[in-house]
C-alpha positions as CSV (number, residue, x, y, z in Angstrom):
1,X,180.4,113.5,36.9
2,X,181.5,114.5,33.7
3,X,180.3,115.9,30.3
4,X,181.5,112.6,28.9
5,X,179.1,110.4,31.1
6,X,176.4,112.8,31.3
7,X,175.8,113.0,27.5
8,X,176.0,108.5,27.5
9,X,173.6,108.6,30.4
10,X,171.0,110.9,28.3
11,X,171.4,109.6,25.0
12,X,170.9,106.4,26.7
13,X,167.6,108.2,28.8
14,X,166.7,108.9,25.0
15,X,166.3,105.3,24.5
16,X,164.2,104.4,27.8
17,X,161.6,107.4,26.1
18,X,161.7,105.2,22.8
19,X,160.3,102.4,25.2
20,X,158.2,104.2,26.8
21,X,156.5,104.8,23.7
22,X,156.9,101.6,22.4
23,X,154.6,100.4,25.8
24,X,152.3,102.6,25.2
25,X,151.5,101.0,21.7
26,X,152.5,104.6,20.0
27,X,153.5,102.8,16.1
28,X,157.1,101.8,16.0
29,X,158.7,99.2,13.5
30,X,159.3,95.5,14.9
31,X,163.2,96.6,15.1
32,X,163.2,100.3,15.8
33,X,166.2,102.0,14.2
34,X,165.6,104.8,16.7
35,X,166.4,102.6,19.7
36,X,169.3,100.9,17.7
37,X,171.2,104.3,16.6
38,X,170.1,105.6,20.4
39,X,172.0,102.5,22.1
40,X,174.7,102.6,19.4
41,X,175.4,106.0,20.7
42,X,175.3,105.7,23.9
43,X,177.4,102.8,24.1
44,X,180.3,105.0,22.0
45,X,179.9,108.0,24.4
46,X,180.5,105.6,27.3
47,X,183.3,103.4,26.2
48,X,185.4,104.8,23.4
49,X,188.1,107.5,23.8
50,X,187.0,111.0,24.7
51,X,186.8,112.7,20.9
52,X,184.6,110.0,19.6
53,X,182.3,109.9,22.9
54,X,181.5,113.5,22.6
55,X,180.6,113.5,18.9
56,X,178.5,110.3,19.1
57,X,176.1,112.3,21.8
58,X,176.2,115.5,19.7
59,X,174.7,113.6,16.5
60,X,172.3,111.2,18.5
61,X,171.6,114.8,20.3
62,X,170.6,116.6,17.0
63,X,169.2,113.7,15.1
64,X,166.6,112.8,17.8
65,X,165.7,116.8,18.4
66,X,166.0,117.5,14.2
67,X,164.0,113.6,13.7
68,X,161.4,114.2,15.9
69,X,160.4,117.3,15.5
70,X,159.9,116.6,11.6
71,X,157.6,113.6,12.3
72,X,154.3,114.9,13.1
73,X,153.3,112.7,14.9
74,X,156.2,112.8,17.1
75,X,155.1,117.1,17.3
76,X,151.3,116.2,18.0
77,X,152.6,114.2,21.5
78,X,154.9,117.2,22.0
79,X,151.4,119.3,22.4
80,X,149.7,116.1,24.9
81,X,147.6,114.7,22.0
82,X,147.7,110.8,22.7
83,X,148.0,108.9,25.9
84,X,150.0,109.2,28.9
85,X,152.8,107.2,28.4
86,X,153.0,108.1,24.7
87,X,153.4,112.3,25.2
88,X,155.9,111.2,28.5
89,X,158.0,109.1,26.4
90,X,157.8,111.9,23.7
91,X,159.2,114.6,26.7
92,X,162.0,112.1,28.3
93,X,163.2,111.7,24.9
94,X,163.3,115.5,23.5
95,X,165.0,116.3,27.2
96,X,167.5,113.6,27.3
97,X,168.3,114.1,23.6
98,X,169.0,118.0,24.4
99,X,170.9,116.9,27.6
100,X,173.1,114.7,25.5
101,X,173.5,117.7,23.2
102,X,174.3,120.0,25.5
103,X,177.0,117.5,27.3
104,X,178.0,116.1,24.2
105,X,179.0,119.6,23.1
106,X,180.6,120.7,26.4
107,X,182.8,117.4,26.3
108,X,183.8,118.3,22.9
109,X,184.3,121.6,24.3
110,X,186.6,120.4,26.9
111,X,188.5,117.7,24.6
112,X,189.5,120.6,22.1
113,X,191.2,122.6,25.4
114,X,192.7,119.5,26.7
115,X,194.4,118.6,23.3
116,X,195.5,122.0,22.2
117,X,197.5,122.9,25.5
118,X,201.3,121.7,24.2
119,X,202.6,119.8,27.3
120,X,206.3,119.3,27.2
121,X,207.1,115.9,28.4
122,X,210.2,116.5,29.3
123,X,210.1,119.7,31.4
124,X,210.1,119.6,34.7
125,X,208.5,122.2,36.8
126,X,211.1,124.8,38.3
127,X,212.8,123.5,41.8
128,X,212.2,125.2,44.7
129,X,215.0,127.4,46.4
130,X,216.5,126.3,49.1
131,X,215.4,127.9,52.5
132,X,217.8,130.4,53.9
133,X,219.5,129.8,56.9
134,X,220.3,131.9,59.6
């Protein structure tokens, strides 16, 4: 599996802690932009063209980390304070929102190698010499 699918499968692991929260009745809007930005993501880092994948988990990544922890309420589950499924929901979404980080950065890492190695079309690997014959 890689980086590219591993950072759509947590950004979209961020969302499934969003509804975990949601379930357990922790305060979200009627349409949670959370979830919406969280799918919108994911669905870029699994079907559009390497580059735009990669960057789409990066910022989902960093705005769940960097929009979470300024909410305190969102810190205060962090610590266990609430119920059950509200601190889990809080957890799967800070990991899966590193892991799609972390993967979304690697991918970008490996799109930058793959694009700045010049391949020439047009040249052919050198031909083997013939065997020598007794």
């Amino acid at each position: 599996m890689n980086a590219r699918r591993i950072a759509a499968a947590a950004i979209a692991a961020s969302g499934v802690g969003i509804v975990i929260q949601i379930a357990a009745h922790v305060h979200y809007p009627t349409v949670p932009p959370g979830l919406i930005i969280v799918a919108a993501a994911a669905a870029v880092a699994a079907f559009v063209p390497r580059r735009w994948a990669a960057l789409a988990a990066v910022l989902s990544g960093a705005g769940t980390l960097v929009g979470g922890l300024a909410n305190a309420p969102w810190r205060e589950r962090l610590s266990g304070v609430g119920s059950i499924g509200a601190v889990s929901g809080t957890w799967v979404q800070i990991a899966a929102g590193s892991i799609g980080l972390v993967a979304g950065l690697l991918a970008l890492r490996s799109t930058d190698r793959s694009e700045s190695v010049p391949v020439d079309q047009d040249e052919q690997p050198p031909a083997m010499a013939p065997a020598a014959t007794r």
